[in-house]
N, C-alpha and C positions, 0 to 999 in steps of 0.2 A: 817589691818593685816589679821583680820578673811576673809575677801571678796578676796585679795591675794592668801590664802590657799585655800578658794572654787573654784577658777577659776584654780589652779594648779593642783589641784584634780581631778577635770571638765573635762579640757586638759587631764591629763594622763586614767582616764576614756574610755576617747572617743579616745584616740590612742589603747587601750586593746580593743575594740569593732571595730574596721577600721582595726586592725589584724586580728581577728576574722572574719570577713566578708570576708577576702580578703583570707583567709585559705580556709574559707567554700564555696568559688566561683572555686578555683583552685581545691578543693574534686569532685567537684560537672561538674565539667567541665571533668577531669579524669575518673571521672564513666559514663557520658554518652556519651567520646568516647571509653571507653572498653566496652559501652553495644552497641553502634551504630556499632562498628567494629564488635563485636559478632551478632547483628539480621540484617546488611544490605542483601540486597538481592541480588545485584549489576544489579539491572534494567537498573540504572542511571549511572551506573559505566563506563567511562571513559580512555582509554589509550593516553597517546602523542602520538603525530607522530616520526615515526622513531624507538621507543619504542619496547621491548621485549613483546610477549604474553606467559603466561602462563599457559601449559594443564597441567591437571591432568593425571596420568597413577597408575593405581594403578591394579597389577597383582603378580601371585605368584612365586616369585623367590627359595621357598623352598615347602618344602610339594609333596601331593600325584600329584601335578599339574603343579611341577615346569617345567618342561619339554615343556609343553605348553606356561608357561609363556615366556619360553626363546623365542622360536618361535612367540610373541605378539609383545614383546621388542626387537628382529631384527624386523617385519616390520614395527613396531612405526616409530624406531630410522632411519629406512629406507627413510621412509617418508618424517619424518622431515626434512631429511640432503637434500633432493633434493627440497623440496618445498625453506627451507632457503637461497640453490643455486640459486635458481631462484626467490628470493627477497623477500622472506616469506610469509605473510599474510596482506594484505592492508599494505606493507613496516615493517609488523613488524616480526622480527625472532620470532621461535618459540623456546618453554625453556619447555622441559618435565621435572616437578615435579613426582616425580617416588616416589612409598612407596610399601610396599612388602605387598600384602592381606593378606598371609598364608591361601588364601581360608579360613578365617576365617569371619563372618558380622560381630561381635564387633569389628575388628579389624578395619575394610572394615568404620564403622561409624566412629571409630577416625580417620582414615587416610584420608576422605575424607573430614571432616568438616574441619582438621586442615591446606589441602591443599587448601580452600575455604577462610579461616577467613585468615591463616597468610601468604600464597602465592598468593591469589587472585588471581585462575585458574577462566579459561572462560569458560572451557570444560572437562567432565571427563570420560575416556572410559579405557577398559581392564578387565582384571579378566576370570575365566573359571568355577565360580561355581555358580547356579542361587541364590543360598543364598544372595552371596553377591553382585550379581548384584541389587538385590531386598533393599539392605541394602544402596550402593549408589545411587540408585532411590530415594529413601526416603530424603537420604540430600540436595541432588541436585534439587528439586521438593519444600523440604524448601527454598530454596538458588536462587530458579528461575535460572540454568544453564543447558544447554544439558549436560545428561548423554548420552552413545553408551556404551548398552550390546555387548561387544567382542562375546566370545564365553561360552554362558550362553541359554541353550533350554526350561527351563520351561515353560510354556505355561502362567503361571500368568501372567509373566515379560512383555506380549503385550494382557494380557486379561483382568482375575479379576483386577489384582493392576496397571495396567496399568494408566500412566499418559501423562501429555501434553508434561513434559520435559525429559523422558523416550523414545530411542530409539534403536532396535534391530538391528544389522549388518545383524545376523546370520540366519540361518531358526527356526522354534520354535519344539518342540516334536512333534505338532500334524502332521506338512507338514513332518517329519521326517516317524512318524508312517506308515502316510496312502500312504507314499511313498513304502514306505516299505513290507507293508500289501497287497498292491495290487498284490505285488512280491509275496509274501508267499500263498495268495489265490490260483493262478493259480501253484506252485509250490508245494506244503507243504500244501494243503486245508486237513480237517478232521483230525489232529495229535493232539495228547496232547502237551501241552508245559509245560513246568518249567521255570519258575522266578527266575534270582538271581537278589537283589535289594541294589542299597546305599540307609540306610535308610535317606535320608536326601530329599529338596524340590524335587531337580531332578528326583531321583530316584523316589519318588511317580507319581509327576507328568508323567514322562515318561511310569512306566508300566502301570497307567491307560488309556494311551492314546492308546499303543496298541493290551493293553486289550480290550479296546473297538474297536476299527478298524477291530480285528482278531476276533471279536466273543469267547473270550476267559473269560469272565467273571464269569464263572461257576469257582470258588476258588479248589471247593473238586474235578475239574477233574484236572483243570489247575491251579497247586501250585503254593506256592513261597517260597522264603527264605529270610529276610531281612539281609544286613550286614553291623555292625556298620563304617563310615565316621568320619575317615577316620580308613578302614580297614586294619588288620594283613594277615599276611601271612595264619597264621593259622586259620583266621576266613573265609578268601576266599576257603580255601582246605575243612575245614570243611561244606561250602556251597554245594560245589561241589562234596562232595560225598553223599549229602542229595539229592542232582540232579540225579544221579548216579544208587542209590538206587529209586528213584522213575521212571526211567528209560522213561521219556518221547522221543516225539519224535523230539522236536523242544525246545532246550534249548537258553533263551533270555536272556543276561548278557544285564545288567542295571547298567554298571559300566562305569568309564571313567577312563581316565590321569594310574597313575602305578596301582590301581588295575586292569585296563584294560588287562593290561598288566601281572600281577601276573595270573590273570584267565586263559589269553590263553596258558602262559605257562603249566600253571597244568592240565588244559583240556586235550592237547597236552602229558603230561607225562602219564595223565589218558587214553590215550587213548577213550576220550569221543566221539569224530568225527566219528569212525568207526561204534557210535548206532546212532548217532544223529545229530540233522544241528546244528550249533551253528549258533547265531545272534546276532547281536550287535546293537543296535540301530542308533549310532552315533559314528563315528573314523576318527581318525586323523592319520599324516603321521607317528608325534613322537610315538603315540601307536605301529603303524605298526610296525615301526622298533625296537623300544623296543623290543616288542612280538618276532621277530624276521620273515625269511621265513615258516618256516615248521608249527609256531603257527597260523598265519595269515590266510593258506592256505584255501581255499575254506567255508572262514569266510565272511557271507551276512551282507554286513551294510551299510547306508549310510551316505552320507558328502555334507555341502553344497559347496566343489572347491575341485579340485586336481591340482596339479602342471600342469598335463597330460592336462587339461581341455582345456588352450587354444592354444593349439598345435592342440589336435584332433576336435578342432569347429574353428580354424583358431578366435581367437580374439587379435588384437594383442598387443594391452595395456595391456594383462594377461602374454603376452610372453614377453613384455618388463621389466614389474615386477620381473617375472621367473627372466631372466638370470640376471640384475640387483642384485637378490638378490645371485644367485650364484656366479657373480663375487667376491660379498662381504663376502660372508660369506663361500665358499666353498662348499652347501649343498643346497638342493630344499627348498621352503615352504612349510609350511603345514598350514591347511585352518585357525588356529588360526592366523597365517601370513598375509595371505592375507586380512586376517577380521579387522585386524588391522591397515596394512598402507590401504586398503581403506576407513576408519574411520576419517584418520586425513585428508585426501584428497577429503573428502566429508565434513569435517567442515569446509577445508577452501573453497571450491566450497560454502558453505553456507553463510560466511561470508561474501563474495564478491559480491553475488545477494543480501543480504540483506544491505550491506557497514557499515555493525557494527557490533562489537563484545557483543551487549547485549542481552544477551538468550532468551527474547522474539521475536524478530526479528530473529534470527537464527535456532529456530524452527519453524518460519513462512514460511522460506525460504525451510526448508526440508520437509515440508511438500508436498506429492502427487509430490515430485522431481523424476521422472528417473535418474537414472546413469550407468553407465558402464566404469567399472576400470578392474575387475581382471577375469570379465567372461560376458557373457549375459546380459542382462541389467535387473536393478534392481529398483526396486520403493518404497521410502517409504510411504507406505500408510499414509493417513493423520488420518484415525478413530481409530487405533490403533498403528501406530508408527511401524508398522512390516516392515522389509525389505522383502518385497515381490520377491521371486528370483526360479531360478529351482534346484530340490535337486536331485541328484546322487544315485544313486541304485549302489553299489557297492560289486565285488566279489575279497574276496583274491589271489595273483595271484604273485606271486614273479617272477620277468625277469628283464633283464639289457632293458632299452631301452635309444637310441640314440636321445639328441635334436638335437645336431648339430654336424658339424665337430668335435669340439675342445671339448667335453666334454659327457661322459655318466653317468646316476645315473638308481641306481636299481627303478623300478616301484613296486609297491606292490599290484597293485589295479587293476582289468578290469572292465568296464564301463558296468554296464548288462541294466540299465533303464536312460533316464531322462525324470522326470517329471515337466511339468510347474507348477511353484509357485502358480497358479490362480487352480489351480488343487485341492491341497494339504491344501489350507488353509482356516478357514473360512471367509467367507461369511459374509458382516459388520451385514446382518440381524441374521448372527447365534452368532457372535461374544456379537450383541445387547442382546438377549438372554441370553446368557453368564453370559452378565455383571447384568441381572437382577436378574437371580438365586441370583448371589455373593451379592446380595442387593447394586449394584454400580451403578452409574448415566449409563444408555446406550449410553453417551456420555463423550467424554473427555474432562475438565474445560476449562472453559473461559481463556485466557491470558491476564494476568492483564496488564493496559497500562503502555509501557511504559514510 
């Protein structure tokens, strides 16, 4: 009876212990696919045939930038819908995962990692502030996936912090500057200037670039003002009459998207143009027209596309774009436009020479690649990922001009310079340099295999 009772024992024992184990394999098996799901890389990563891909877009739909964003998201959405027409990418449609930046980077790091981990995007591009292009550089760099800085000019973003799976569409500050500078030399040489600055990455990075170009680095001739990002109405006016009062003769707004826009208005009511040139580093169409005619007027700045561009250099994939995007949308692009649908039409040119969608092979593939989609042809460099291209020297200029027959849109812009890209930028030796000061490898990491 006692030997009954020990082996009944025994048995119920060992079925509480075979629970126990088969609880603790199923715990155990749940954690290390929520931890494998959270740190894969997707090197190895996989799609079916026939199968949806998924990009990331992540830009701002509200904020001081939204304006831009709109103009991203037409030529994303542009893109996408004719690449899909025409059978998508290695047979698979494309499925933009969209999240709103608010130009903000904390926001920029939850919406990018979360569009990584729970939508398993291949590719992620958009945004208009170098903060947060710098922020999903960062995830996407963990994550082994191409990132394309949209329209994002800091100079880090293909310099100091520059990485393997980080790439530029746009021109950077410094081909912006020295674009620009060389215009101001032969125009405007020996004048004081004034600085109004967003205090944030851009904004630094940008006046030091043409601080230095313009020989402007003397502070107590050649001021500044910093203004908090995203600014007020009242912080930009108040900028502006510290400009005003310091009465220089070449005023440089270091501003983008609606403050851009807030500036030239008040400029314009201040009647600031009548002492001084006003400058602008970098402007778009949606600025222009925000600002409106009379704000714009014989405002020097440069862009790296205009609508105008491939009409007056006859390119005609830039005019097919053009009307394309008019048909649809009613309205011209502007260069955040353009920067965008050539983005997705340069990942999928990438995937197609490489025949896979795993980010090491797709950076392989755009590496030292030429293209020509919306202008001139463009190359991205392989030692820093810059989209090597020609930048526009540009004078405000309000008139209706005609593309075709059947349709006219006001122009805001006359064409005063262009400069070639190999001009403007540096030099992988100066670039090496660069990245020495910054204490960074003078070269970009090894790609780990796939």
């Amino acid at each position: 009876m006692k030997c009954y009772i020990y082996i009944i024992t025994w048995l119920f024992n060992m079925q509480l212990r075979l629970r126990l184990i088969a609880s603790t394999i199923f715990l155990m098996s749940n954690v290390l696919c929520d931890y494998a799901m959270a740190n894969r890389t997707y090197d190895s990563f996989s799609i079916d045939a026939d199968a949806t891909v998924n990009i990331g877009f992540n830009y701002p739909t509200t904020g001081p930038y939204r304006a831009i964003g709109i103009q991203q998201k037409r030529g994303a959405h542009l893109a996408v819908d004719e690449i899909n027409t025409a059978g998508g990418i290695l047979k698979h449609q494309i499925h933009l995962i969209e999240w709103n930046s608010q130009s903000n980077p904390k926001i920029t790091t939850h919406n990018v990692t979360q569009m990584i981990k729970k939508d398993q995007v291949q590719m992620v591009f958009g945004g208009s502030s170098s903060a947060v292009a710098l922020a999903a550089s960062a995830v996407c760099k963990h994550h082994k996936i191409p990132f394309f800085a949209t329209l994002a000019y800091a100079n880090e973003i293909t310099g100091s912090q520059a990485n393997r799976f980080t790439f530029r569409e746009c021109y950077n500050t410094r081909m912006a500057a020295k674009a620009l500078t060389t215009y101001l030399r032969t125009n405007l040489s020996d004048k004081t200037y004034f600085y109004i600055t967003a205090d944030y990455l851009w904004g630094h990075s940008t006046e030091a670039a043409f601080r230095s170009q313009s020989n402007t680095t003397d502070t107590a001739i050649h001021k500044s003002v910093l203004v908090p990002f995203p600014a007020s109405y009242n912080d930009i006016w108040d900028a502006l009459q510290t400009a005003k009062r310091a009465n220089p003769k070449v005023l440089i707004l270091v501003l983008l998207g609606n403050e851009m826009v807030t500036a030239l208005k008040l400029a314009t009511i201040m009647n600031l143009k009548t002492t001084m040139a006003i400058i602008v580093p970098s402007i778009t169409l949606e600025m222009a027209v925000g600002a409106g005619p009379k704000a714009i007027e014989d405002v020097i700045s440069t862009t790296p596309w205009l609508w105008e561009v491939p009409y007056k250099y006859n390119y005609p994939k830039g005019q097919q774009f053009v009307a394309n995007f008019f048909a649809r949308y009613g309205s011209y692009p502007s260069t955040a436009a353009a920067s965008a649908y050539s983005i997705v039409y340069e990942y999928k040119a990438a995937v197609e020479r490489a025949k896979s969608f795993i980010g090491t092979k797709v950076v392989t593939a755009l590496e030292d690649h030429t293209y020509q989609i919306t202008k001139d042809p463009q190359t991205w460099r392989a030692f820093d990922h810059q989209s090597l291209q020609t930048v526009y020297v540009v004078q405000g200029k309000f008139r209706p001009r005609a593309i075709n027959a059947h349709s006219r849109q006001e122009g805001y812009f006359e064409i005063l310079n262009t400069v070639p890209g190999k001009k403007v930028a540096l030099t992988q030796k100066q670039w090496k340099k660069l990245r020495r000061k910054a204490q960074r490898s003078p070269t970009l990491e090894t790609l780990p295999t796939p």
